[in-house]
C-alpha positions as CSV (number, residue, x, y, z in Angstrom):
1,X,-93.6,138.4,-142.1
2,X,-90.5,140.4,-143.3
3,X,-92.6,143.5,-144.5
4,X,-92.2,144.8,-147.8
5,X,-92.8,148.0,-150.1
6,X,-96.2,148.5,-151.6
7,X,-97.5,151.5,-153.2
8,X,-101.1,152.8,-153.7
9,X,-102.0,153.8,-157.2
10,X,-102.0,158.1,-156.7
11,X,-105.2,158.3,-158.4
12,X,-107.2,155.3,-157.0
13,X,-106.8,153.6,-153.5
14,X,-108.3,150.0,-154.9
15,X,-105.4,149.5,-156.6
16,X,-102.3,148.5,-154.9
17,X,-98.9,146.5,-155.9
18,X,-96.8,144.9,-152.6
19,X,-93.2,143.3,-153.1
20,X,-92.2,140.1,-151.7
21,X,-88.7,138.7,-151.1
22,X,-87.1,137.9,-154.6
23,X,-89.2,139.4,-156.9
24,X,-92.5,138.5,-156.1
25,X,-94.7,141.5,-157.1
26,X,-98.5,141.0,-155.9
27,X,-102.1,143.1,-157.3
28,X,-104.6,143.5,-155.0
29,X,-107.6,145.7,-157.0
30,X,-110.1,145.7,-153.2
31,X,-107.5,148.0,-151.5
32,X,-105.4,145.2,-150.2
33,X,-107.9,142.8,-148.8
34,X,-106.8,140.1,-151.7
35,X,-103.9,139.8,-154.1
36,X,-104.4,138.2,-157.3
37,X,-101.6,136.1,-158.8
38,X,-97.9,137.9,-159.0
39,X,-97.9,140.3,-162.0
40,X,-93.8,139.9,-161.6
41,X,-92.7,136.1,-161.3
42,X,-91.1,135.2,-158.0
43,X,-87.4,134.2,-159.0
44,X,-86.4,132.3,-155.8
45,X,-85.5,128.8,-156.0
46,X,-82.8,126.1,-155.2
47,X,-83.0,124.7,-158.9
48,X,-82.4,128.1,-160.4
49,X,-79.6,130.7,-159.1
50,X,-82.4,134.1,-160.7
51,X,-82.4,135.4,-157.1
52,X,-79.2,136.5,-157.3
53,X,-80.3,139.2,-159.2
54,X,-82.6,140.3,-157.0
55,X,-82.3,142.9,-154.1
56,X,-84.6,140.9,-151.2
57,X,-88.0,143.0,-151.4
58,X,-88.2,144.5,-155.1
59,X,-88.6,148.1,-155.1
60,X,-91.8,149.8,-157.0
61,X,-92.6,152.7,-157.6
62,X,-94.9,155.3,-159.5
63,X,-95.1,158.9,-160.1
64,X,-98.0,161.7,-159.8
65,X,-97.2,162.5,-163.5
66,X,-98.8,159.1,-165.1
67,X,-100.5,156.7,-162.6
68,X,-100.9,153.9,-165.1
69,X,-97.0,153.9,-165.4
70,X,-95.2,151.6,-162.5
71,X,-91.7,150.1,-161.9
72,X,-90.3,147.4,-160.0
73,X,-86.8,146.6,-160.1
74,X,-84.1,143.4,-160.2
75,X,-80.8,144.0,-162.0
76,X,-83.2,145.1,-164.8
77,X,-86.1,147.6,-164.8
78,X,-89.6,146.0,-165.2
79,X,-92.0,148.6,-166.1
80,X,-96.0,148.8,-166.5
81,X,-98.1,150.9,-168.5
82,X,-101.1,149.5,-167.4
83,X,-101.4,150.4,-163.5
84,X,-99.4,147.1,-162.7
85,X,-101.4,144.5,-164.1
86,X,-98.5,143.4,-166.3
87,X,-94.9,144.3,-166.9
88,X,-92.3,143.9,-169.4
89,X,-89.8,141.5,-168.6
90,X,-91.6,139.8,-166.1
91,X,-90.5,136.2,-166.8
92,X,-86.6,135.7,-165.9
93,X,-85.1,138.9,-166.3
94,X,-83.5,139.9,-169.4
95,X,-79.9,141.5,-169.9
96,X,-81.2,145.1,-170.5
97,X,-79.6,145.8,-166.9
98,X,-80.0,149.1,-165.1
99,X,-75.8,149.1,-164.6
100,X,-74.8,145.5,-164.5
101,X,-75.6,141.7,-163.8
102,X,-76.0,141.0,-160.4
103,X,-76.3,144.6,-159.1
104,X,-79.5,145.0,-157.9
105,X,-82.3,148.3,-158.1
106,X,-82.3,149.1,-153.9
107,X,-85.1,151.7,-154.1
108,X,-87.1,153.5,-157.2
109,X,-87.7,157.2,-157.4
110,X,-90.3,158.5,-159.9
111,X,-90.6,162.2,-161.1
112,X,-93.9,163.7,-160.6
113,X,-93.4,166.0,-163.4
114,X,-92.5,163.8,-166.0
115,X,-92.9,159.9,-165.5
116,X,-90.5,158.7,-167.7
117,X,-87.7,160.6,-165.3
118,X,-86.2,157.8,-162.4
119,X,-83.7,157.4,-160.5
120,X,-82.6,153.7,-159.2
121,X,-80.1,152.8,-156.3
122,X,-78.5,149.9,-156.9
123,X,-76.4,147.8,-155.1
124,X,-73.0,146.4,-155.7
125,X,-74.0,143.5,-153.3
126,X,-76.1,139.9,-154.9
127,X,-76.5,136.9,-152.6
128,X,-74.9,133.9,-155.4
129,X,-76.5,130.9,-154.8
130,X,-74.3,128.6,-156.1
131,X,-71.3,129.8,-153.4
132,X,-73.2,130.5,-150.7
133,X,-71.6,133.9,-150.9
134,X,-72.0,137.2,-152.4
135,X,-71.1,138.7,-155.6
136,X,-69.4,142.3,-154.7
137,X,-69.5,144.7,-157.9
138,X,-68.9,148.0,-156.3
139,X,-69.4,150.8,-156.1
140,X,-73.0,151.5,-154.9
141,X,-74.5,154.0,-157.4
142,X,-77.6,156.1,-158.2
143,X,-78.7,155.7,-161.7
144,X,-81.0,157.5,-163.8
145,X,-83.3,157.6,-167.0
146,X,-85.0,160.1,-168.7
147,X,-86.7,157.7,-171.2
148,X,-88.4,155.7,-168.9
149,X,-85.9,152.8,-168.2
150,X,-84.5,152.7,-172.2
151,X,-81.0,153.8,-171.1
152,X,-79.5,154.4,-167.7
153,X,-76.5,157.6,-167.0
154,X,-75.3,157.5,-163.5
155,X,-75.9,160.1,-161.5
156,X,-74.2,159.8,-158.4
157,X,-71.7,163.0,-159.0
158,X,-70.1,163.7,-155.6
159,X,-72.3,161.8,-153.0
160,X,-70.2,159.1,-151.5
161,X,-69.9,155.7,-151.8
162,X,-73.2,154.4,-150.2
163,X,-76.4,152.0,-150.6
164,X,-79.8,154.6,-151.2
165,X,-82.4,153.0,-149.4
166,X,-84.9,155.8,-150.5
167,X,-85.3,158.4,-152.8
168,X,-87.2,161.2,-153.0
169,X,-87.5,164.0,-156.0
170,X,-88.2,167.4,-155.8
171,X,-91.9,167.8,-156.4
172,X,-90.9,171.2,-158.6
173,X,-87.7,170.5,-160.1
174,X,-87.0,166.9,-160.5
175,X,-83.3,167.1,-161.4
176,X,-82.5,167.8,-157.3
């Protein structure tokens, strides 16, 4: 197939969450040999327009500093405090959105000093369904939280006008 993130749990190499195309968030608990049902409900379908507040793989993510605590993104941040077996917002996302409707979380990074610290890239780009087109809500930004997904700053500052793809935090000093 496509290929898609998935993250070991730091702490335990049974554990494992892998991303799908539009949300679709998988558990495996045998180091990836099965996946149980989708701990984050798959939000593509013709009847309803939810993946266009998707990015095409969800990104996930999880920090060194609390293992149990996971993300996975849309145009809202779903978060875990159980080592992925269930997250908040996990039916049809909510309007709590990391900057704005259909602007999508790109890639999750999560301090390994402090787990409630992320930053999100997110897109200005959503497929919309009912145009066969896109929605365009630039610019591309990097947002971040220091309570764990509650509120969002951006935190793009001077870097230019680009889609993150990855991010990665200093191990030692998680504002750089």
């Amino acid at each position: 197939g496509d290929g898609g993130p998935c993250l070991f749990k730091p702490d335990n190499e049974a554990i494992l969450l892998g991303s799908t195309d539009t949300r679709g968030v998988s558990r495996s608990t045998d180091s990836g040999k099965t996946y149980g049902a989708n701990v984050l409900t798959y939000l593509g379908s013709l009847s309803t327009p939810h993946d266009d507040r998707t990015s095409f793989m969800s990104p996930i993510a999880v920090g060194k500093a609390n293992t149990n605590q996971w993300y996975a993104g849309s145009d809202n941040i779903h978060i875990s405090t159980n080592a992925g077996s269930t997250f908040t917002n996990s039916g049809v996302p909510g309007t709590a959105y990391i900057e704005a409707l259909h602007k999508p979380a790109v890639s999750i990074g999560v301090s390994d000093l402090n787990a409630n610290k992320l930053y999100i890239s997110v897109s200005p780009f959503s497929q919309n369904t009912s145009t066969y087109g896109l929605y365009y809500n630039p610019p591309a930004n990097i947002r971040k939280s220091i309570n764990g997904g509650t509120s969002f700053t951006t935190a793009t500052g001077t870097l230019p006008d680009r889609i993150f793809t990855d991010i990665a935090i200093s191990a030692t000093n998680d504002d750089s």
